[in-house]
C-alpha positions in Angstrom: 126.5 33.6 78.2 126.5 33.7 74.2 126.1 36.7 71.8 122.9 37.4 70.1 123.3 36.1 66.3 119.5 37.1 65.2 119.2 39.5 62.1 120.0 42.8 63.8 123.3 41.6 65.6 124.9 44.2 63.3 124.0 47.6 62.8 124.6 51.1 61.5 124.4 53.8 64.3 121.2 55.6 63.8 119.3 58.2 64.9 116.4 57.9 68.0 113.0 58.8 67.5 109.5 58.5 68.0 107.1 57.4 65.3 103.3 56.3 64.6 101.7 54.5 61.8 98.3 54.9 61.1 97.0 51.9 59.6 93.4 50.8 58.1 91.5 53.0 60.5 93.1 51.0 63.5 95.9 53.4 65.2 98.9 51.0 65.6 101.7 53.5 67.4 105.2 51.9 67.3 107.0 53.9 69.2 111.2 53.7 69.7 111.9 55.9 72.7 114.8 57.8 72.3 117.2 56.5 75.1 119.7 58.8 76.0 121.4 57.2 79.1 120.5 53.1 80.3 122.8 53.7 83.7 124.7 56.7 83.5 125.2 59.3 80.4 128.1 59.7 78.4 129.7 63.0 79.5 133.0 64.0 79.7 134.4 63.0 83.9 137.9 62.6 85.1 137.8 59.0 84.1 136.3 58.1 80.8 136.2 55.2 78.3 137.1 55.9 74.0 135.3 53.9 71.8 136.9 54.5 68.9 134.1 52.9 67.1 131.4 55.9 67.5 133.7 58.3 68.7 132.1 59.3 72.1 133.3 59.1 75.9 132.0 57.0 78.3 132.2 57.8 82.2 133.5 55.7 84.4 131.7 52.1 84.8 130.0 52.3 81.5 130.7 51.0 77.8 129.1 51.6 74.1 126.7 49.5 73.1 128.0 47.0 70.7 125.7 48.1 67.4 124.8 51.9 68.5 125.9 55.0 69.5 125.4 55.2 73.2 126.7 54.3 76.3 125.2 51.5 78.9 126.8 49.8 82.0 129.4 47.9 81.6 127.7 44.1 81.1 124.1 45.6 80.4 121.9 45.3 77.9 123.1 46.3 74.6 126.4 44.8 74.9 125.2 42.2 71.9 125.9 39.2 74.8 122.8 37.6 76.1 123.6 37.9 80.4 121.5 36.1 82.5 118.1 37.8 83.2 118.0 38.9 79.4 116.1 36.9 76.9 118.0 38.1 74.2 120.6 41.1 73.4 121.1 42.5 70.0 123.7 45.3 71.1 121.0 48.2 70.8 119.0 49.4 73.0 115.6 50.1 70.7 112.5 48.1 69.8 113.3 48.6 65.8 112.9 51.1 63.6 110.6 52.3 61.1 110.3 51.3 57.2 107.9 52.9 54.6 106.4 54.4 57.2 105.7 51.2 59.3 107.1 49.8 62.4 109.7 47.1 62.0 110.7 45.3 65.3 114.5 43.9 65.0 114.0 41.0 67.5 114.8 42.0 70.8 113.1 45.0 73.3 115.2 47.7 74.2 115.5 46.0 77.8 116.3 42.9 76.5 113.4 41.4 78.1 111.5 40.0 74.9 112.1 38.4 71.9 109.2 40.8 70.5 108.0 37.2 68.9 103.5 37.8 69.0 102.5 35.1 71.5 105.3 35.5 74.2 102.1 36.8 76.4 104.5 40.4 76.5 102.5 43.0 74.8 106.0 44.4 72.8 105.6 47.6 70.8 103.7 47.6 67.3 101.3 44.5 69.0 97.5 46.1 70.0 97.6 42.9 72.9 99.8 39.6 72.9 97.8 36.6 75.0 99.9 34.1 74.9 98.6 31.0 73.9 95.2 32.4 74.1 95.9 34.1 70.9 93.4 33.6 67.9 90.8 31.2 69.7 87.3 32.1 69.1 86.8 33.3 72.4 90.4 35.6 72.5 90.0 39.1 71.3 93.3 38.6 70.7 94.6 37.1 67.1 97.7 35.1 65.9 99.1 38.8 64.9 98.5 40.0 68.3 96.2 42.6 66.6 92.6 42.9 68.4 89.7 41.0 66.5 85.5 41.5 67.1 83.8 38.6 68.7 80.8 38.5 66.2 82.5 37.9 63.3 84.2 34.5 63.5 81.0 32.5 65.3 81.0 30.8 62.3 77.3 32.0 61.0 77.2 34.4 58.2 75.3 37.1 60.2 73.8 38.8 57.0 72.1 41.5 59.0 75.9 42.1 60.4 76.8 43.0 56.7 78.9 39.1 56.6 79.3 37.9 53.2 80.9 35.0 54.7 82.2 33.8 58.4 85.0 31.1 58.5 85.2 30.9 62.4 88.0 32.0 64.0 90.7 31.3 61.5 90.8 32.8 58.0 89.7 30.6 55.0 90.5 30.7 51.4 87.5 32.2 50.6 86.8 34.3 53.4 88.9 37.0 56.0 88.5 36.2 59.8 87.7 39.1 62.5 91.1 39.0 62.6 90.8 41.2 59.2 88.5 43.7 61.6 91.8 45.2 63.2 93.2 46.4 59.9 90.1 48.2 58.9 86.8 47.8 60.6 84.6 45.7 58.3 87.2 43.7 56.3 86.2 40.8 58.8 84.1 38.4 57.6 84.1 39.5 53.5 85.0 37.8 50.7 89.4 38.4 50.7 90.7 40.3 48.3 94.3 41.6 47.0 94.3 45.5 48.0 92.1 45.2 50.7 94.7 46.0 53.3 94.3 43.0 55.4 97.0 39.9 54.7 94.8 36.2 54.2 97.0 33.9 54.6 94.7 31.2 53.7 94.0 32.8 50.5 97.4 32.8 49.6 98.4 36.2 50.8 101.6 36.8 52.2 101.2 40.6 52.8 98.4 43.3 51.6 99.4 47.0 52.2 96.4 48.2 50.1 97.6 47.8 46.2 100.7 50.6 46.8 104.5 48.8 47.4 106.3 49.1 50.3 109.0 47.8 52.0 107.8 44.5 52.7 105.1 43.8 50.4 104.4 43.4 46.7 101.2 45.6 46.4 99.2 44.6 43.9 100.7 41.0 43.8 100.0 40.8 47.8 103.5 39.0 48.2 106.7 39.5 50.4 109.2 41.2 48.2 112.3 39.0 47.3 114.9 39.8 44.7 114.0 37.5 42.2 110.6 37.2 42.2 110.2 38.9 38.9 108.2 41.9 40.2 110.2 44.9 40.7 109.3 47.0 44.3 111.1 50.0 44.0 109.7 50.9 47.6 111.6 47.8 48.6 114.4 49.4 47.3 114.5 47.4 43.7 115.4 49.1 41.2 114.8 46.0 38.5 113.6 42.1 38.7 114.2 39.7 35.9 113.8 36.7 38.0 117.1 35.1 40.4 120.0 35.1 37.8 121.9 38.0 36.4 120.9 39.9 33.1 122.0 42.1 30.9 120.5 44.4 32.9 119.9 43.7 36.4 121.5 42.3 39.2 120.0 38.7 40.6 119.5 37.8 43.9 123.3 36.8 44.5 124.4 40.6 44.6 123.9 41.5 48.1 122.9 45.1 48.6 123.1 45.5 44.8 120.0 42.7 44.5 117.6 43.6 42.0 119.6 47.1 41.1 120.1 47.7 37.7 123.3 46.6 36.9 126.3 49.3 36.3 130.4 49.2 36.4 131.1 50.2 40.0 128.4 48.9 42.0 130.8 46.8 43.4 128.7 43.5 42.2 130.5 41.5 39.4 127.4 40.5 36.8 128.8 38.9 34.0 125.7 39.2 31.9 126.0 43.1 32.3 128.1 44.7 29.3 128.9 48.5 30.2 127.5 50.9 28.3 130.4 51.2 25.1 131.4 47.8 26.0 131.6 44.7 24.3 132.0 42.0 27.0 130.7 41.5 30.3 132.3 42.6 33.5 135.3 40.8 34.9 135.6 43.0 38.2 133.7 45.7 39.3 135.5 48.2 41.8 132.8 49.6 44.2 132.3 53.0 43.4 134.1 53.0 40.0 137.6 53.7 40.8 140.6 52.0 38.9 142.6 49.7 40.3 145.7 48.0 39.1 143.7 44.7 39.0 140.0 46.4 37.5 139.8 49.3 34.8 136.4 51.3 36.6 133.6 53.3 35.3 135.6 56.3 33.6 134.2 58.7 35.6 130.8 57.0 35.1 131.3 57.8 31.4 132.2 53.7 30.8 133.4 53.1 27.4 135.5 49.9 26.5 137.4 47.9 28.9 134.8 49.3 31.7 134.7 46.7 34.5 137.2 44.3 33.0 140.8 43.5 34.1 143.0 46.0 32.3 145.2 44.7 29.5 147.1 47.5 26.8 144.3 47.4 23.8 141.5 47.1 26.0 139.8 50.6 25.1 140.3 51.9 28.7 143.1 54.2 30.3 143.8 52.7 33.8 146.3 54.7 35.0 146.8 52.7 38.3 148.1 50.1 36.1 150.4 53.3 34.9 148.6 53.5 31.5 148.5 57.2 30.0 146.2 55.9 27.6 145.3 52.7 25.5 143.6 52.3 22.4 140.7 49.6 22.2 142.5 46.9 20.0 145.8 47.8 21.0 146.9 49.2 17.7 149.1 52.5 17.8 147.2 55.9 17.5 147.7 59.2 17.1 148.5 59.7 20.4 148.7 56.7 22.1 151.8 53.8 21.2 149.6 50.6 21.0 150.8 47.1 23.1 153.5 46.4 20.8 155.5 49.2 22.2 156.8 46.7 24.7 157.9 49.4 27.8 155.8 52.4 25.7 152.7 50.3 25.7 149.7 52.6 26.1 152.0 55.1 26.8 151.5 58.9 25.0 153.3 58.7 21.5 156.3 60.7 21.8 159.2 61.6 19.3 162.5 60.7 20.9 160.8 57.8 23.3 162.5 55.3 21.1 159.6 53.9 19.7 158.5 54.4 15.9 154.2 55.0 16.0 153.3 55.4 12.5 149.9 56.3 13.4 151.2 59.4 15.5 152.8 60.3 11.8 156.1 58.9 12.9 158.5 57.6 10.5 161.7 57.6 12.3 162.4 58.6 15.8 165.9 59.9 16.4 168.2 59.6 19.5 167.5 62.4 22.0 165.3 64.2 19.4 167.8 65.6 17.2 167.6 66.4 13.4 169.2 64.2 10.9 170.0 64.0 7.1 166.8 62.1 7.3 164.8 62.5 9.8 163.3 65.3 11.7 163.8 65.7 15.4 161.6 67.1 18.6 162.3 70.4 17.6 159.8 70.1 14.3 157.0 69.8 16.6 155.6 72.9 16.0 154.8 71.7 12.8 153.6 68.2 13.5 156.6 66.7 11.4 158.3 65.6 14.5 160.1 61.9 13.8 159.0 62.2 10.6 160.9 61.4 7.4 162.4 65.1 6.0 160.9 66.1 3.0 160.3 69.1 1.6 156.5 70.7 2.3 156.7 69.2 6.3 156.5 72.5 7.1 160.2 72.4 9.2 163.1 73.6 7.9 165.4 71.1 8.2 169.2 72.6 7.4 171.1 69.3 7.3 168.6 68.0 4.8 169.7 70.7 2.9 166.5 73.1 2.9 166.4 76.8 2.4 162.9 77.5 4.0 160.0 75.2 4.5 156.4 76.6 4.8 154.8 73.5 4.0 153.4 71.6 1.0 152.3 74.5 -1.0 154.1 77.6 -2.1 154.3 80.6 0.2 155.2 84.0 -0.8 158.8 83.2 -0.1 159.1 79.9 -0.3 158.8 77.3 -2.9 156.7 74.3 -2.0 157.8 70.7 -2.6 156.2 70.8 -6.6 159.5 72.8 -7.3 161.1 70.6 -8.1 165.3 70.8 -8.0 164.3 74.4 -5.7 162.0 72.5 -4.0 161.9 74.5 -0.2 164.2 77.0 -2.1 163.7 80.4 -1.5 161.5 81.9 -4.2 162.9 84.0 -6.8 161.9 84.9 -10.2 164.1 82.7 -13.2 164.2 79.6 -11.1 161.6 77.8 -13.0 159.1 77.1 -10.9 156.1 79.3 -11.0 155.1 80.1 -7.5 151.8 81.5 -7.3 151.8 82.4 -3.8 154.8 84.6 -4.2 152.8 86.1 -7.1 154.0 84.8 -9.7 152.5 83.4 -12.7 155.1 82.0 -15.1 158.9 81.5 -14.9 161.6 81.0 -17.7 164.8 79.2 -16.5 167.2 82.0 -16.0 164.6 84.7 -15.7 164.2 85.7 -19.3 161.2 87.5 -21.1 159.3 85.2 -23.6 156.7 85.9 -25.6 154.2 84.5 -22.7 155.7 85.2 -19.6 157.3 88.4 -18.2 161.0 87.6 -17.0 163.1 89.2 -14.0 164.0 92.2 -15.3 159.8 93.4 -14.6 160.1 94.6 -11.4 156.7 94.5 -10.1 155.8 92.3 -12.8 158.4 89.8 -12.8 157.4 86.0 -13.7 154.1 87.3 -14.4 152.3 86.2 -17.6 152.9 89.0 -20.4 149.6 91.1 -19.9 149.2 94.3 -22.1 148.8 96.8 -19.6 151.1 95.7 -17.1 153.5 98.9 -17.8 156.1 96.9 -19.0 157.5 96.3 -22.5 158.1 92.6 -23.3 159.8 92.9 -26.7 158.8 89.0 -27.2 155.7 90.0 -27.3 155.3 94.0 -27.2 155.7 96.9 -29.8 154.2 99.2 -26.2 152.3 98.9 -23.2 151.0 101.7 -21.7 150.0 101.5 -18.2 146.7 100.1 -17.1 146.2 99.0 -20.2 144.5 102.2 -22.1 145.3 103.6 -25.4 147.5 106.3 -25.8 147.8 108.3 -29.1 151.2 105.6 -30.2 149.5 102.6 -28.7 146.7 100.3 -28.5 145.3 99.6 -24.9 144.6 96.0 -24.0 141.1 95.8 -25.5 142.8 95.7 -28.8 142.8 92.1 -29.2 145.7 90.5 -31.1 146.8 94.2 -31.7 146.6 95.2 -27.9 149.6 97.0 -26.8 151.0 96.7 -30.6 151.6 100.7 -32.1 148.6 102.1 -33.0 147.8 101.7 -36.3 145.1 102.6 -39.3 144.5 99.5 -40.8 145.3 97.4 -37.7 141.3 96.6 -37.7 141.3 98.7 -33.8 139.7 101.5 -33.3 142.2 103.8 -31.1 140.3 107.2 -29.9 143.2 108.1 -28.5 144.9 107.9 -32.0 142.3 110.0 -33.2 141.0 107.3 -35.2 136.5 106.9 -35.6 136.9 103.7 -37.3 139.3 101.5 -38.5 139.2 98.3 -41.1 141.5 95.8 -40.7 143.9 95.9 -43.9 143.6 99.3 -44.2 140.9 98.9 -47.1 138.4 101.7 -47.6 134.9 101.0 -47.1 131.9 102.9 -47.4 132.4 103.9 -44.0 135.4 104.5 -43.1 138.8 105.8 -44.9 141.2 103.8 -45.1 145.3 103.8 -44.4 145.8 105.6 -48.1 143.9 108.8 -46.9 146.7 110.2 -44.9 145.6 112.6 -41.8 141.8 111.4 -43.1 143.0 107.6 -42.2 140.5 105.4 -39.8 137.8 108.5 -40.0 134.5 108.1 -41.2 134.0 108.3 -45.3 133.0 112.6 -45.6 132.6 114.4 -48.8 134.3 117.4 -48.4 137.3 115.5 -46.3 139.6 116.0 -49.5 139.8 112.1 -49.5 138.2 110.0 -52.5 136.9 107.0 -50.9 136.0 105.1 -54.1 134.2 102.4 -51.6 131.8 105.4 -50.6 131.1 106.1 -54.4 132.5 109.1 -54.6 134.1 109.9 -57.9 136.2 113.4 -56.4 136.3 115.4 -53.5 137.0 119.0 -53.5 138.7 118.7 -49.9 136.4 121.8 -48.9 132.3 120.0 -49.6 131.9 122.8 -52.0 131.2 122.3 -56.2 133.9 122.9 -58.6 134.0 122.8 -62.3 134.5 119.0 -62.6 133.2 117.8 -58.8 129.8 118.0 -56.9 130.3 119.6 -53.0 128.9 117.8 -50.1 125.5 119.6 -50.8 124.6 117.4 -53.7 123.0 114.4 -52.1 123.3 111.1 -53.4 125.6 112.7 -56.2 127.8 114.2 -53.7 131.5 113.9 -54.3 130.2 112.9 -58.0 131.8 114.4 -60.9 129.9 116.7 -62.6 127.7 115.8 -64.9 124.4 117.5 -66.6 121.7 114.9 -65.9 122.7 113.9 -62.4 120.3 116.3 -61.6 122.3 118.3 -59.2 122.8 121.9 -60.4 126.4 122.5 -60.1 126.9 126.2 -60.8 130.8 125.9 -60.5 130.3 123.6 -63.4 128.3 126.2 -64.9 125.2 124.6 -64.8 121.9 126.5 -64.7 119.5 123.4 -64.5 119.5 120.0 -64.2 116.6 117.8 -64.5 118.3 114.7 -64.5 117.7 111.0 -65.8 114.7 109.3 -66.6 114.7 105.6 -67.8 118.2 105.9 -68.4 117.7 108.9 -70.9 118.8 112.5 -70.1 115.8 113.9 -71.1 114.9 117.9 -71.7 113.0 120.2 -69.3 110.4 122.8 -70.1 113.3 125.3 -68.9 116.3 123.0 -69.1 118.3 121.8 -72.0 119.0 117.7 -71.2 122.2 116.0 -71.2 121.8 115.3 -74.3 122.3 118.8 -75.6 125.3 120.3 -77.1 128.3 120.7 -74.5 127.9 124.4 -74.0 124.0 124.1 -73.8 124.0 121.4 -71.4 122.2 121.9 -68.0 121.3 125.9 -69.3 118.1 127.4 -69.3 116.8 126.8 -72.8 116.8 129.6 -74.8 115.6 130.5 -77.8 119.2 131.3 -80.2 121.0 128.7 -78.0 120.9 127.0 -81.5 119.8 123.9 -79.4 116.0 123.2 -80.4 114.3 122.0 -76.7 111.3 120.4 -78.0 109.9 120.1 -74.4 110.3 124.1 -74.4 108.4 124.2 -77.4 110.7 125.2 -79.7 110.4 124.1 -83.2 113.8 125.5 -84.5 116.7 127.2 -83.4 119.0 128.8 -85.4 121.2 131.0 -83.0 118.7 133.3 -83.0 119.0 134.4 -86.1 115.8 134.9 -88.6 116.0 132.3 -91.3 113.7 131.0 -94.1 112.1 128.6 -92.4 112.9 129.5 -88.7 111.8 133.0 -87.0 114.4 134.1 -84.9 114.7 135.4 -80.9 113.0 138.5 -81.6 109.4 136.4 -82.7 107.9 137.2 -79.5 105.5 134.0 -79.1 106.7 132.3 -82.3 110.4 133.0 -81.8 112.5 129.5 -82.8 108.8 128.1 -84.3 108.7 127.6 -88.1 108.2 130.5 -90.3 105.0 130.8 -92.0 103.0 133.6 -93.2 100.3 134.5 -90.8 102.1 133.8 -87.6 102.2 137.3 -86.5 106.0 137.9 -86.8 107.4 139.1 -90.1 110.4 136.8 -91.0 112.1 138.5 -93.6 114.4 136.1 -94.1 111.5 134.3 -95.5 110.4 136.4 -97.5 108.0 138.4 -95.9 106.8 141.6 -96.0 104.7 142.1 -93.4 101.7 140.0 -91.4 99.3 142.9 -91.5 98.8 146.3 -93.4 100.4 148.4 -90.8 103.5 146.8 -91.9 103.4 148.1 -95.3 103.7 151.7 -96.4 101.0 154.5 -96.8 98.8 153.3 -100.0 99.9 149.6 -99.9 98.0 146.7 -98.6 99.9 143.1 -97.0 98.7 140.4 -99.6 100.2 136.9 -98.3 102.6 138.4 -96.4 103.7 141.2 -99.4 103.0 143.8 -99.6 101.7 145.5 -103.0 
């Protein structure tokens, strides 16, 4: 007796079933019958057999089958050991299975009775008839295929009226299918062959034709058996790639086993050395089946592959192995942040930590102290909170470290207690205002030594204010640079806000070129000058307010000449009411009629002459006739009045007095109507003379 060795020896338990394939328009029924018992079932009795292998009991006389899940006599067919009376035994007890949908016999019937090989004259399942040696002879019906065949086609005339394009006899030719082709689809036989058309020509150089579509076992449109590494790739031959026999970059040759014409990737369990994982830099070394590390292979990560995928794990490969007690490891092997690179000797690719002996200057590490305590020097575990951990101490780590002699230590910058490492000598110091260093988070914005006021900076006796930059309203008095300083920085009535500019917070002031509202003041010049505005600082409680006549001030660069303190005329000074003469002294011709200055007219200048009007006496009149009505016996003669003469109003020889009517201060002369007898005359008519007398020349006789 020997064992069965053929292809199927060994074999995954699977399930029993029933199944048809429906081929070319020729029904081809495989069928696997579903054997449940051979002699005997496998149910529980008083006296049973284990096997371990499927985990099922056999009763008493019986055994599993060597390569499924069932139980047969003990010796029968399925053990997997050819007995006598058996032509073969493949440890099952099935004619095959199916494929793609097609019926694929493993090489021995389910009673062991045939090798299921076409020709063995036993008509085995999947065959339409099986003649033995009869097979494919032009008077068989029968072909090599054990697949049923016409007897017209294959006489070897082309029977034209048949619908033959060609007839090769019995046996296919290169140019032409056989009858044979007839049992795949009813009129293939006997027609030019054809890649696609569902029947396999062998003579044509066909290996296989399952209609142009891939299956298991043939290349569809190339009409060839599917091998790994024939450069086609049949994914319903389970390919997922071909690129030919070898190993690429990216597929697996024909050397990988089940992995074959898969596309290469770290844990496939196939080691391609062409294949570099996906973050990789060299091909694969190992390759773990399913990924997982090992303390021999670094795996997939998880599937996420990276460096060091697939390779045999060494500190500074790029990949974290942990069952080759890595915690992590940094392609290159250099230290990192958190990793200690392969130089760490027992740390290697161990997590960086301070106090494990091992100084990682890419963690930040500078020092690493025994057990983790603080030094002089050197921070211990404690400062972790901070990140300065087994780092050098220095002020602005951000952890106070007492035996380094720190006060506080909020980090780099300033905080609003704590002086950052830019103090200097108070350098993580607690802040205070007068140690010199101006801490700006604490709020301050200058700082004297000693906490003095300057003329810039505010010094500790401030309050609120302290070590800030002298500002004028910040309510505080800095006699460096302060006369006051009210708060908020507005004027007051004694001082100047802080929109005073280089007088701000000085005490208000006329002349101090600020105008202070508060003060009272409506304008101010700086020097305390007058100017045709504005009063000066000489014009007492009329200081810094605007230029008035009538303000008892005489602003000399508003052109005025007096001011009566009350806008009203006097004797020597024009009131406010005098126009462009206002605050003028007094003076006939300015022609502003000034009756406190006992002026009854005034017609003013003309072409720089003080001329007379027809009314008015001119500035060029005697002083007690000036700017009066002209009259005649003013003893002023006012041509422009008409007047001819004036002697005071008196009659004289040549001059008729105030009482001559029409001609009064005109020359005397006879005739004029009035009788001048200073002149002379007598009368100007006869009614002047007596009774009996008669005026002759102004006599009368």
């Amino acid at each position: 007796m020997q064992r069965s060795t053929g292809p199927r020896a060994t074999r995954a338990a699977r399930p029993h079933y029933l199944s048809v394939r429906v081929w070319a328009g020729s029904i081809a029924a495989a069928v696997i019958a579903t054997v449940a018992v051979m002699s005997g079932s496998c149910t529980l009795d008083t006296k049973t057999n284990f096997c371990e292998r499927f985990g099922i009991r056999c009763k008493e006389g019986q055994e599993c089958a060597a390569d499924q899940a069932i139980c047969i006599n003990i010796g029968g067919c399925g053990d997997g050991i050819q007995q006598p009376g058996e032509q073969c035994d493949d440890g099952n007890v099935v004619d095959g299975d199916m494929q793609d949908g097609v019926f694929v016999a493993d090489g021995c019937s389910h009673d062991c009775q045939s090798n299921q090989e076409c020709g063995n004259g036993i008509v085995d399942t999947g065959e339409a008839c099986d003649h033995g040696k009869l097979n494919g002879t032009i008077e068989d019906t029968c072909d090599l295929n054990c697949h049923l065949v016409s007897l017209v086609c294959g006489n070897g005339i082309v029977d034209q009226d048949k619908g033959e394009q060609c007839d090769p006899g019995a046996m296919d030719s290169r140019d032409c299918n056989s009858k044979l082709a007839d049992q795949v689809s009813p009129g293939l036989g006997c027609k030019a062959p054809k890649c696609g058309d569902g029947y396999t020509n062998l003579a044509a150089g066909e290996k296989c034709d399952s209609g142009m579509v891939n299956t298991a076992t043939c290349n569809g449109p190339l009409c060839t058996i599917p091998a790994c590494g024939d450069s086609f790739t049949n994914r319903a031959a389970g390919e997922e790639c071909d690129t030919g026999p070898d190993d690429t970059t990216a597929c697996n040759g024909g050397s990988a086993g089940s992995k074959s014409c898969h596309l290469a990737s770290c844990g496939d369990g196939y080691i391609n050395i062409h294949f570099i994982p996906s973050g990789g830099s060299k091909g694969e070394e190992c390759d773990n089946a399913g990924g997982g590390d090992t303390v021999d292979c670094n795996g997939n990560n998880n599937s996420d592959n990276g460096p060091g995928s697939c390779r045999k794990p060494t500190c500074g490969d790029g990949y974290t192995n942990k069952a080759a007690n890595e915690q992590c490891d940094v392609l290159g092997g250099g230290d990192s942040a958190e990793c200690n690179g392969k130089n760490a000797l027992a740390m290697a690719c161990r997590r960086s930590a301070c106090g494990d002996g091992y100084i990682n200057p890419v963690a930040g590490e500078q020092c690493d102290s025994s057990g983790g305590a603080d030094t002089t020097t050197c921070n211990g575990a404690a400062a972790i909170v901070t990140g300065a951990s087994c780092r050098t101490s220095i002020c602005g780590d951000g952890y106070t470290n007492h035996l380094a002699l720190e006060q506080c230590d909020d980090g780099a910058a300033d905080s609003p207690t704590c002086n950052g490492n830019r103090a200097n000598s108070v350098s993580c110091h607690t802040s205070i205002c007068g140690d010199a260093h101006v801490n700006t988070a604490a709020g301050e914005q200058c700082d004297v030594q000693g906490g003095a006021d300057t003329k810039a900076c505010n010094g500790a006796g401030a309050l609120a204010v302290s070590c800030h930059n002298t500002s004028c309203g910040d309510n505080y008095v800095n006699p460096m640079a302060e006369q006051c300083d009210a708060t908020d920085g507005t004027d007051t009535d004694t001082c100047n806000g802080n929109g005073a500019g280089t007088v701000s917070c000085h005490t208000s002031s006329c002349g101090d070129g600020y105008i202070n509202t508060e003060a009272h003041e409506v304008c101010d010049t700086k020097g305390g000058g007058d100017t045709s505005n504005c009063n000066g600082k000489g014009a007492g409680p009329k200081s810094c307010l605007p230029s008035t006549c009538g303000d008892g001030y005489i602003n000399g660069a508003a052109t005025e000449q007096c001011d009566t303190g009350d806008g009203l005329d006097s004797i020597t000074c024009n009131g406010n009411q005098a126009g462009s003469v206002s605050c003028h002294l007094a003076t006939c011709g300015d022609k502003y009629v000034n009756a406190a200055a006992q002026e009854a007219c005034d017609v003013g200048a003309k072409d720089g002459a003080l001329p007379d009007g027809t009314v008015c006496n001119g500035g060029n009149s005697p002083d007690d006739v000036q700017c009066k009505f002209s009259t005649c016996g003013d003893s002023y003669v006012n041509k422009v009045a008409k007047e001819e003469c004036d002697f005071g109003g008196n009659d004289t020889n040549t001059c008729n007095g105030k009482d001559a009517g029409a001609v009064a201060c005109h020359a005397s002369q006879c005739g004029d109507g009035y009788v001048n007898t200073a002149d002379g005359e007598d009368c100007e008519s006869d009614a002047n003379c007596s009774t009996g007398k008669q005026c002759h020349s102004c006599k009368c006789s």
